[in-house]
C-alpha positions as CSV (number, residue, x, y, z in Angstrom):
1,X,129.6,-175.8,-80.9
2,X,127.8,-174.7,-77.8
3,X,129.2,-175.6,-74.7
4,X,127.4,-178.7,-73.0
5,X,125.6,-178.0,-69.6
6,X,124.6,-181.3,-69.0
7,X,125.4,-185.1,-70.6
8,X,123.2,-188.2,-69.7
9,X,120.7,-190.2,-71.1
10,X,116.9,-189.4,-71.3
11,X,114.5,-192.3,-70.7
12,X,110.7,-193.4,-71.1
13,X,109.5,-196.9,-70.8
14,X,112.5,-199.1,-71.8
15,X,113.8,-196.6,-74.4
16,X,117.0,-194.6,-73.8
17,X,118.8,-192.8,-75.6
18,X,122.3,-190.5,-75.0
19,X,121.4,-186.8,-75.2
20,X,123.4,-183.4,-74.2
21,X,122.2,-180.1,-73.3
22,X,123.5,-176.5,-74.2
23,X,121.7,-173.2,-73.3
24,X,119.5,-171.8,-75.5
25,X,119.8,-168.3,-75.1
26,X,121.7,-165.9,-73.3
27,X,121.3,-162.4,-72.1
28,X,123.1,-160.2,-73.5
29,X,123.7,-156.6,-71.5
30,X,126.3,-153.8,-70.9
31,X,128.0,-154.6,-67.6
32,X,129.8,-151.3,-66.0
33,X,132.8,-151.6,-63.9
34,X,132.9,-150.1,-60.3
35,X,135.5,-147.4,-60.4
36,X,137.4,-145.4,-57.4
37,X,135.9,-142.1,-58.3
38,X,139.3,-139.8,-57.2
39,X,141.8,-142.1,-59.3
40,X,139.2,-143.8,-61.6
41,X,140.7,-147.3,-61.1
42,X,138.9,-150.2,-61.0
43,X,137.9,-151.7,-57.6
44,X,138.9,-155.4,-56.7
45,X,136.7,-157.9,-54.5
46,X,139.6,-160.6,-53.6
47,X,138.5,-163.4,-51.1
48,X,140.0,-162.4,-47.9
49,X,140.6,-164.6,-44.7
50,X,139.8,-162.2,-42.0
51,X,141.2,-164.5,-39.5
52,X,144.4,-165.4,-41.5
53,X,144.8,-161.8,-42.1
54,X,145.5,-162.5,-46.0
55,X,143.9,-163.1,-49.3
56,X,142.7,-167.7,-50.2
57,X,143.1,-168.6,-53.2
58,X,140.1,-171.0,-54.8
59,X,142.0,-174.1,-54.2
60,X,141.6,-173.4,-50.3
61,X,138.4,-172.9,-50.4
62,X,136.2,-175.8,-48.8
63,X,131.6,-175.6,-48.6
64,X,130.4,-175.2,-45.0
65,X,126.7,-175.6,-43.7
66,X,126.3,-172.6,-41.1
67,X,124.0,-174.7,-38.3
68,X,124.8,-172.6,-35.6
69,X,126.2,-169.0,-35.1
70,X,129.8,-169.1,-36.6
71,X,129.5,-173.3,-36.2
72,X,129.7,-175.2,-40.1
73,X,129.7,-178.6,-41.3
74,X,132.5,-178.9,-43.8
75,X,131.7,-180.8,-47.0
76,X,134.2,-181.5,-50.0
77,X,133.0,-181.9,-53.9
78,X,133.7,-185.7,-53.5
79,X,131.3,-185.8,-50.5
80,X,128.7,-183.7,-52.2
81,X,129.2,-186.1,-55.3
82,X,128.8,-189.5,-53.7
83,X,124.3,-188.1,-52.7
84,X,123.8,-187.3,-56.4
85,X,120.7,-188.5,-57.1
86,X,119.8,-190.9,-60.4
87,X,118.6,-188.0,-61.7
88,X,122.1,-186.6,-62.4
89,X,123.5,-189.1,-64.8
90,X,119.4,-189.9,-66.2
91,X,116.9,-187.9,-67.3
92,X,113.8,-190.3,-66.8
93,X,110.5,-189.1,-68.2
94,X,107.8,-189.2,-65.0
95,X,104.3,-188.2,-67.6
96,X,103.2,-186.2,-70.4
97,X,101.1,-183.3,-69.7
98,X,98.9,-181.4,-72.4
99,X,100.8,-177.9,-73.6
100,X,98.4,-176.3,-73.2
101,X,97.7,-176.6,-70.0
102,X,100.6,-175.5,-68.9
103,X,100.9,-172.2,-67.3
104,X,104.3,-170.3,-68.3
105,X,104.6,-168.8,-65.4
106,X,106.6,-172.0,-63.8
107,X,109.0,-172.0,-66.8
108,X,112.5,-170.8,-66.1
109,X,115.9,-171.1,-68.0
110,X,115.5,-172.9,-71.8
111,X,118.1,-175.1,-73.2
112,X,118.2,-177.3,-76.6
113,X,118.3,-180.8,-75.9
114,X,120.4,-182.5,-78.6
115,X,121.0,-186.3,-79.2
116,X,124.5,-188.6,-79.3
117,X,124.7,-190.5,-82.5
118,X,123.0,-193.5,-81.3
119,X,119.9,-192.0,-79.9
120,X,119.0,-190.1,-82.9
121,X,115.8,-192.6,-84.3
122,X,114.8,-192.8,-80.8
123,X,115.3,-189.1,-80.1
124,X,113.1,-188.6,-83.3
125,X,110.6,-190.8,-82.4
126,X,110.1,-189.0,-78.8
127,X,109.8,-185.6,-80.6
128,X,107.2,-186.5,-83.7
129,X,105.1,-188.4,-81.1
130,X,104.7,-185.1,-78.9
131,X,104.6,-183.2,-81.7
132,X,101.5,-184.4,-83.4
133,X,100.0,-185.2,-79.7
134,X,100.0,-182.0,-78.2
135,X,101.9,-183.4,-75.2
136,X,105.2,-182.3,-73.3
137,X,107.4,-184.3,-70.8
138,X,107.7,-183.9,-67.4
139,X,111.0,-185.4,-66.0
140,X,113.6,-184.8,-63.4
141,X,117.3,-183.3,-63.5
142,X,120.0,-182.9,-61.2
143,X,123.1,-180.3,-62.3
144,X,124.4,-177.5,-60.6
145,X,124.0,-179.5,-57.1
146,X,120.4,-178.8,-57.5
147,X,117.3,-181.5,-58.8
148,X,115.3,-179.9,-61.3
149,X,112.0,-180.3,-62.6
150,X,111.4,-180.1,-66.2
151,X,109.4,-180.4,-69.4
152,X,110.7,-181.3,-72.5
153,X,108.8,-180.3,-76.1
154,X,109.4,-180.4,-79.8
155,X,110.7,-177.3,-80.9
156,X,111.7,-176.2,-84.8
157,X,114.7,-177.7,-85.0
158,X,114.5,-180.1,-82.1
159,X,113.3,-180.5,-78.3
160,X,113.8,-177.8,-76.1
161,X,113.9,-178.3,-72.5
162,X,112.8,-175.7,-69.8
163,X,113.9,-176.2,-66.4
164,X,111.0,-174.9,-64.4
165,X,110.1,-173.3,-60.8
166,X,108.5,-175.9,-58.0
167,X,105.4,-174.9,-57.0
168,X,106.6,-173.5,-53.6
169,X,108.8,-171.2,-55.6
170,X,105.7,-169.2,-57.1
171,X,104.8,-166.4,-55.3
172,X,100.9,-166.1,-54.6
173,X,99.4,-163.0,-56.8
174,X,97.8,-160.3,-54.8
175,X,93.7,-161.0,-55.6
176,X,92.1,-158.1,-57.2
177,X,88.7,-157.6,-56.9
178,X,87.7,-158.3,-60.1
179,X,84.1,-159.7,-59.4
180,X,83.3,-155.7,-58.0
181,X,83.8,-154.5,-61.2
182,X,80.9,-154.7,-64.2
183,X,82.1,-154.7,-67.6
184,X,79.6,-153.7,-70.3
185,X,79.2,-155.9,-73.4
186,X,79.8,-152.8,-75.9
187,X,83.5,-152.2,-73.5
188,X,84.6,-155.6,-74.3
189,X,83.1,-155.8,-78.0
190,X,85.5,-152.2,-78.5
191,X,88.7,-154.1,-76.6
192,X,88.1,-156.8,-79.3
193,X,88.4,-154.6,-82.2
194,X,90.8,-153.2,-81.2
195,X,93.1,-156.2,-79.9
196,X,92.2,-157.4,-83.4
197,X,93.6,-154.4,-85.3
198,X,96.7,-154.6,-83.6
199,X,97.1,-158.5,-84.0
200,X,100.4,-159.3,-85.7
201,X,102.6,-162.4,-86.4
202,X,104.9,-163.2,-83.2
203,X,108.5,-162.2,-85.1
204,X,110.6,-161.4,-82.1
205,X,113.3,-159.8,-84.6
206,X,111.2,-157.1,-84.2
207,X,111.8,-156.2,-80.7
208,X,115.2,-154.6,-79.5
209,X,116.5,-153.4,-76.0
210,X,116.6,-149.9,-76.4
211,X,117.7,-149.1,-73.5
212,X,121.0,-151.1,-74.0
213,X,121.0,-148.8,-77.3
214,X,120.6,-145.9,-75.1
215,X,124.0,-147.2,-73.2
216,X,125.7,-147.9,-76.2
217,X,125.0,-144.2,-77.5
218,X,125.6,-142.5,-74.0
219,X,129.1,-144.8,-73.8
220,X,129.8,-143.6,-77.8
221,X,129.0,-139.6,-76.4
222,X,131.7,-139.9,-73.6
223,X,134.1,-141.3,-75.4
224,X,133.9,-138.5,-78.0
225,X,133.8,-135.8,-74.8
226,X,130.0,-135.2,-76.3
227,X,126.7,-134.3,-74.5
228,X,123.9,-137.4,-74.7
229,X,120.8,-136.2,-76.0
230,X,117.6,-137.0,-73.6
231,X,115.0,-139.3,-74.3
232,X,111.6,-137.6,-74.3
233,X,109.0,-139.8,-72.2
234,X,105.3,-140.2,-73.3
235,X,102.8,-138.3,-71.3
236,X,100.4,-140.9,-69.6
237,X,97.0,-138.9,-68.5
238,X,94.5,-141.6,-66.0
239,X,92.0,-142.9,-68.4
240,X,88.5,-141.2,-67.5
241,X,86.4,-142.3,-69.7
242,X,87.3,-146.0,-70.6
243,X,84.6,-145.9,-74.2
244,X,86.2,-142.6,-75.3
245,X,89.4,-143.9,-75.1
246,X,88.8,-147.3,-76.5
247,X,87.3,-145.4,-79.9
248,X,90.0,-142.8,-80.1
249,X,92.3,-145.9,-80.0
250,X,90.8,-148.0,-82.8
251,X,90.2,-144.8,-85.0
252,X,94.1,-144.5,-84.3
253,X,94.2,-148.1,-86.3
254,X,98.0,-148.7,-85.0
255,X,99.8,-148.4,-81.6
256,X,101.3,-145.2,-80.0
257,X,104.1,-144.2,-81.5
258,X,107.7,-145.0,-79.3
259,X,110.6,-142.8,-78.9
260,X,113.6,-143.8,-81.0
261,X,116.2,-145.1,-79.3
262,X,119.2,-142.5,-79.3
263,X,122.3,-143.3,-81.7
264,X,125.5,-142.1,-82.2
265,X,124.3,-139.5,-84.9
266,X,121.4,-138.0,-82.4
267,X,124.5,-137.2,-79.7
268,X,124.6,-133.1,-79.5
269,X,128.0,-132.2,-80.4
270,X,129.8,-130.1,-77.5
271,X,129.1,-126.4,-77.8
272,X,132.3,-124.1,-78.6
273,X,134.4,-122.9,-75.7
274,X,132.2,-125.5,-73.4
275,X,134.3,-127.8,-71.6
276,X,133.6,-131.5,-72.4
277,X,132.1,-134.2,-69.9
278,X,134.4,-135.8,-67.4
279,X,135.0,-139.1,-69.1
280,X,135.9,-142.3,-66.9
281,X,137.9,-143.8,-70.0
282,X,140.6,-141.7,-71.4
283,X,142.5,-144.3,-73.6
284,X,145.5,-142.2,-75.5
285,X,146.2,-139.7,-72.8
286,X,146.1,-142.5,-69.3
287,X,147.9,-144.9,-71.7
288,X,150.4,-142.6,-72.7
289,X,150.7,-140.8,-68.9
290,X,151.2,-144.5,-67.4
291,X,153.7,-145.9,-70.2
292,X,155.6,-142.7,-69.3
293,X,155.8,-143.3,-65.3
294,X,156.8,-146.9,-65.9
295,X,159.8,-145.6,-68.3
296,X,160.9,-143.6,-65.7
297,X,160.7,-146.0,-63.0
């Protein structure tokens, strides 16, 4: 079972039910560690009193509100828990806005809102009704010592929630000149066709980071003391004549071909009498070398 974020109830009207929340996805990349480059070891960042002249552990550590130059308030958890908001404990459902009105740009992090055992007609009730109306819920949330707003919508398998920016948070888009520039009826008639010839089913399975491939294949190379073969880069030319390229692109009837992403079997194997890479990770030999000085020690 996923670990719960957040545990309250969700209301609307005089209905409430118990619900809990647990992220619904989670990024998933290759982290590196920072390394001292002449030993190789990995570098520490401990929380250091400068004052004290030694390292704090967490217990000591207390939240301060810089007002002035080098001049805090001092505020403890119990303090910051006793201004928590209604919203922390209930999630109570302000309106329903139409879906598709929304603009996704506000959305932020997703979660699956689940229900408690006793809220489960009512929970199911909430989520047909928005279902067959089209509508989401806006409500309020506070976790993380921060109020969110969100919207709630039936999903698959059961609501999702999305916490979401405030409007302030959006950043204004640069305006481009759009109204300057004519497009032709037979330009937008060939950008049809071929928008429609490359129309597909939304399967994200399809998609992969192959970049984090990449890593994994460059990581698999030095381990092995093997050369990393380079990825070859398409060769973008400025479009010169929008038409021409339009109907060279629908009588293409697909989209470009990408690189493949490199593997382990399209690593270059070192060349005789070559010396290999310097690798960062030498398992056997540091292992060994370090087992051996603490022996002898």
């Amino acid at each position: 079972m996923a670990t719960t974020v957040w545990k309250g109830h969700l209301t609307f009207g005089l209905i409430s039910m118990p619900v809990r929340m647990f992220a619904a996805a989670r990024g998933e990349r290759i982290s590196f560690n920072q390394l001292h480059k002449e030993c190789h070891s990995r570098l520490k960042q401990p929380l250091f009193c400068p004052v004290c002249n030694r390292n704090v552990e967490r217990s000591e550590i207390v939240k301060g509100y810089e007002y002035e130059k080098d001049q805090y308030a001092l505020f403890s958890e119990e303090e910051l828990d006793k201004i928590e908001p209604p919203s922390a404990k209930v999630m109570e459902i302000l309106e329903f806005v139409r879906l598709s009105e929304m603009d996704p740009l506000y959305f932020d992090s997703s979660y699956y809102l689940s229900p408690e055992d006793a809220g489960v007609k009512a929970y199911q009730l909430l989520m047909k009704a928005m279902e067959e109306s089209g509508y989401g819920a806006i409500a309020k949330l506070t976790m993380h010592q921060r109020e969110h707003i969100v919207i709630v919508r039936p999903g698959t398998r059961g609501m999702t929630l999305h916490t979401m920016f405030y409007s302030n948070e959006i950043r204004a888009a640069e305006s481009v000149p759009t109204d300057k520039v004519e497009v032709k009826d037979q330009e937008k008639k060939l950008a049809q066709q071929l928008i429609e010839s490359l129309a597909a089913p939304f399967e994200p399975q399809k998609y992969r980071d192959e970049y984090q491939e990449n890593v994994r294949a460059m990581i698999a190379a030095k381990l092995k003391g093997q050369q990393v073969t380079e990825v070859a880069q398409p060769h973008l030319a400025p479009v010169i004549d929008l038409m021409e390229a339009l109907k060279k692109s629908l009588a293409e009837k697909q989209a470009p071909a990408t690189a493949p992403a490199m593997t382990s079997a399209d690593v270059a194997p070192v060349a005789a009498g070559k010396k290999p890479p310097a690798r960062a990770v030498q398992p056997i030999a540091v292992a060994q070398k370090r087992a051996g000085k603490k022996v002898a020690g």
